[in-house]
C-alpha positions as CSV (number, residue, x, y, z in Angstrom):
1,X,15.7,-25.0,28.1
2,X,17.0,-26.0,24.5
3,X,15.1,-23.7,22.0
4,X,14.4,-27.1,19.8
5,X,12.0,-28.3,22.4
6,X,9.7,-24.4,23.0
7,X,6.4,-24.8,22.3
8,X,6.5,-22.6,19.6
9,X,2.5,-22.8,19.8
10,X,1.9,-21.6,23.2
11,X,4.5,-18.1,21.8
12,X,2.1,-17.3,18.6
13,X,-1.3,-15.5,19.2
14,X,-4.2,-17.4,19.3
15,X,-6.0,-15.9,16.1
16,X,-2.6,-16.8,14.1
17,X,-1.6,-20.1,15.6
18,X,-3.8,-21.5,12.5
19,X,-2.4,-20.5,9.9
20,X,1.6,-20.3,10.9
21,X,0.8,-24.3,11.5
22,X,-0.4,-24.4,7.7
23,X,2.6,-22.6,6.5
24,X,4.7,-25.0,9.2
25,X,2.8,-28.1,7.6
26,X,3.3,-27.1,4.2
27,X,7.0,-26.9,4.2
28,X,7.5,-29.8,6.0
29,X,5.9,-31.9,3.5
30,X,7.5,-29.6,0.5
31,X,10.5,-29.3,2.0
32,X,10.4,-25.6,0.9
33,X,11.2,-22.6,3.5
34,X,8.6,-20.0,4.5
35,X,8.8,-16.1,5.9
36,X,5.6,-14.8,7.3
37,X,4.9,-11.9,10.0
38,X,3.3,-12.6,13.4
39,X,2.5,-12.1,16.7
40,X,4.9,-13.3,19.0
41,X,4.8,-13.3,23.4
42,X,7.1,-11.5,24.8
43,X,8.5,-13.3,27.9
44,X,8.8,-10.5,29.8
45,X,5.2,-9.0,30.4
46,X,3.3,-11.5,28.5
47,X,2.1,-8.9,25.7
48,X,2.6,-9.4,21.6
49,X,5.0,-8.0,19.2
50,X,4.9,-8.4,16.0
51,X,8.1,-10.3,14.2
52,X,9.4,-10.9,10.9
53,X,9.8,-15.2,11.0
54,X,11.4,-17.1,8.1
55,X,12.1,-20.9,8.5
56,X,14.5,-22.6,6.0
57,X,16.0,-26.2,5.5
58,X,19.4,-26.9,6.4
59,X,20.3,-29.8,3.9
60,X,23.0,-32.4,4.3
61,X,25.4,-33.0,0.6
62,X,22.9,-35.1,-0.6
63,X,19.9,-32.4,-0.3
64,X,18.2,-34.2,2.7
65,X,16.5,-31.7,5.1
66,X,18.8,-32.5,8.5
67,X,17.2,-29.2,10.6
68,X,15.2,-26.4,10.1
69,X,17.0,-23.0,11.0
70,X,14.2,-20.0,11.8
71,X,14.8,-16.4,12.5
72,X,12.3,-14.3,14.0
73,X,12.9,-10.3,14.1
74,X,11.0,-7.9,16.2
75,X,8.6,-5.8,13.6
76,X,6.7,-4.1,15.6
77,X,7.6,-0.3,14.9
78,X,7.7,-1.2,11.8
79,X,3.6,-2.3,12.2
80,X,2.8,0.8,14.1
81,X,4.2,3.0,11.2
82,X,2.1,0.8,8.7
83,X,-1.4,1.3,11.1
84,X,-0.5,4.8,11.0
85,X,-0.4,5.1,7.4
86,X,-3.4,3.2,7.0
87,X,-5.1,5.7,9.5
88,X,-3.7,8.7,7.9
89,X,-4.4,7.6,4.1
90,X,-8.1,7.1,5.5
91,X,-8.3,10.6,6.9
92,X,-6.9,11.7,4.2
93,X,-9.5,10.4,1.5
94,X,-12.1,11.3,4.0
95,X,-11.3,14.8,3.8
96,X,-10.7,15.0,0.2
97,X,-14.1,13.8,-0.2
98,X,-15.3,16.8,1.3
99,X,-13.9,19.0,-1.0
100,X,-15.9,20.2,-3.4
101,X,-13.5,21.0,-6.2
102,X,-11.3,18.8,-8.2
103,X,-8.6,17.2,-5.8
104,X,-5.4,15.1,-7.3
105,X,-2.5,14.0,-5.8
106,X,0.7,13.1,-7.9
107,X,3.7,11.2,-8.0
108,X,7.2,13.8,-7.9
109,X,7.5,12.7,-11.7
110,X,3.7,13.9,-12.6
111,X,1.8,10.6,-12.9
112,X,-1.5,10.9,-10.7
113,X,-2.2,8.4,-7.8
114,X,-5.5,9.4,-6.8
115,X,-8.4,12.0,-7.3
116,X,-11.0,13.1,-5.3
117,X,-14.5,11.6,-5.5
118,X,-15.6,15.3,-7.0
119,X,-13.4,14.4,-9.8
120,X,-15.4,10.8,-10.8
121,X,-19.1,12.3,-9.9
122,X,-18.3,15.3,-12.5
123,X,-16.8,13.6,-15.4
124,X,-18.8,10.2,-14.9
125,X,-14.9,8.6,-15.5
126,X,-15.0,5.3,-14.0
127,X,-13.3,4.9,-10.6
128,X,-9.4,4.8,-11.0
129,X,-9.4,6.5,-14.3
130,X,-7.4,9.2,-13.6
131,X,-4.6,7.4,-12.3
132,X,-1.7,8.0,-14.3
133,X,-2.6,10.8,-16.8
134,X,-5.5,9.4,-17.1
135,X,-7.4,12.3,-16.3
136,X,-6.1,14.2,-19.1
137,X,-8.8,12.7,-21.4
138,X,-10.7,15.2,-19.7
139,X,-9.6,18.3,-20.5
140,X,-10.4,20.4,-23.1
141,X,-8.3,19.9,-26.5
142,X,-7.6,23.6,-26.2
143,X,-6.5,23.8,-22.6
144,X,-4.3,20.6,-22.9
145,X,-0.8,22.2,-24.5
146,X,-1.0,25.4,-22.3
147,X,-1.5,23.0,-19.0
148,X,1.5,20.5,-20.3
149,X,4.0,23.0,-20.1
150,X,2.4,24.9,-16.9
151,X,2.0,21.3,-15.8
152,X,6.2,20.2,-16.3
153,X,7.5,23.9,-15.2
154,X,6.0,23.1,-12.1
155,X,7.2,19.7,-11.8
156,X,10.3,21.1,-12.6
157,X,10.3,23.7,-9.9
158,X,9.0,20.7,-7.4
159,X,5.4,23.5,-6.5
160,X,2.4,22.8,-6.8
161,X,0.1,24.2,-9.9
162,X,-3.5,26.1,-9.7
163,X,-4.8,25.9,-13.2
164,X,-8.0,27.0,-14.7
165,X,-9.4,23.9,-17.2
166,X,-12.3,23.1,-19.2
167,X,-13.4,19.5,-18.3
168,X,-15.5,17.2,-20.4
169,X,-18.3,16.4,-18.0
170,X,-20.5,13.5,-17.6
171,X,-22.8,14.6,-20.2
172,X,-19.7,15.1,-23.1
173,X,-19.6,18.8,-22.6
174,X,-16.2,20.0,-23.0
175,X,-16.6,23.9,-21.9
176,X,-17.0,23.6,-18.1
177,X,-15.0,25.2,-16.2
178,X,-12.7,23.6,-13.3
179,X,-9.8,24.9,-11.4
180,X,-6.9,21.9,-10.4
């Protein structure tokens, strides 16, 4: 069967048959290519996979769309490692709220991408304030220049850094005492 007459339809889950016709509708009245990811049936044991689709114009000299060219490639490893991530980096913050002390996590070139919950509830620092270095507008003006360079040999040597700080806490006091 020529593949310009499959009912591209009855191939697309159900729950996403919706909006690939949008997308379809959309560029066939703009004239303008799409890519989108979605669940295609396989032929061979009826089951979905996900795929990578893009659908472009093919245009004559004169810029009139003549056919529409689409590629679909199989994804679906690629959406297994992705539900795995998202599985993992939800374990992961669920045990790091269980920590009781400070908990960070950095980029290899220092900036921070996350700290623990302990982190917020102690300084009453507004969720996503430490990100980046952030957090250092917690720390003691005394304990700052001694945890730089601690902080950067570290970094240096690619290990990772215990450190004994004083932390401004949600009430302003800056002698606390917090290891990181």
């Amino acid at each position: 069967e020529s593949l310009s007459r499959v009912n591209w339809g009855s191939m697309i889950h159900p729950d996403e048959v919706g909006r690939v016709r949008d997308l379809y509708l959309r560029a066939a009245r703009t004239e303008v290519g799409f890519a989108v990811d979605v669940r295609i049936r396989r032929a061979s044991d009826g089951g979905y996979h996900w795929h990578a689709v893009q659908l472009q114009p093919l245009r004559d000299p004169h810029g009139a769309v003549v056919r529409w060219l689409g590629v679909a490639s199989d994804i679906e490893e690629r959406k297994q490692a992705e539900d795995e991530m998202r599985r993992s980096e939800r374990r992961f913050r669920s045990l790091a709220g269980a920590v009781p002390g400070f908990l960070f996590a950095t980029r290899p070139d220092g900036p921070c991408t996350f700290a623990n919950q302990a982190f917020y509830d102690f300084t009453g620092a507004p969720p996503g304030a430490a990100e980046g270095y952030g957090w250092s507008a917690y720390l003691h003006p005394e304990d700052a220049p001694r945890f730089a360079r601690e902080w950067n040999l570290a970094l240096g040597e690619g290990r990772p850094l215990l450190a004994v700080l004083r932390i401004r806490g949600a009430d302003g006091v800056l002698d606390r005492k917090s290891t990181r």
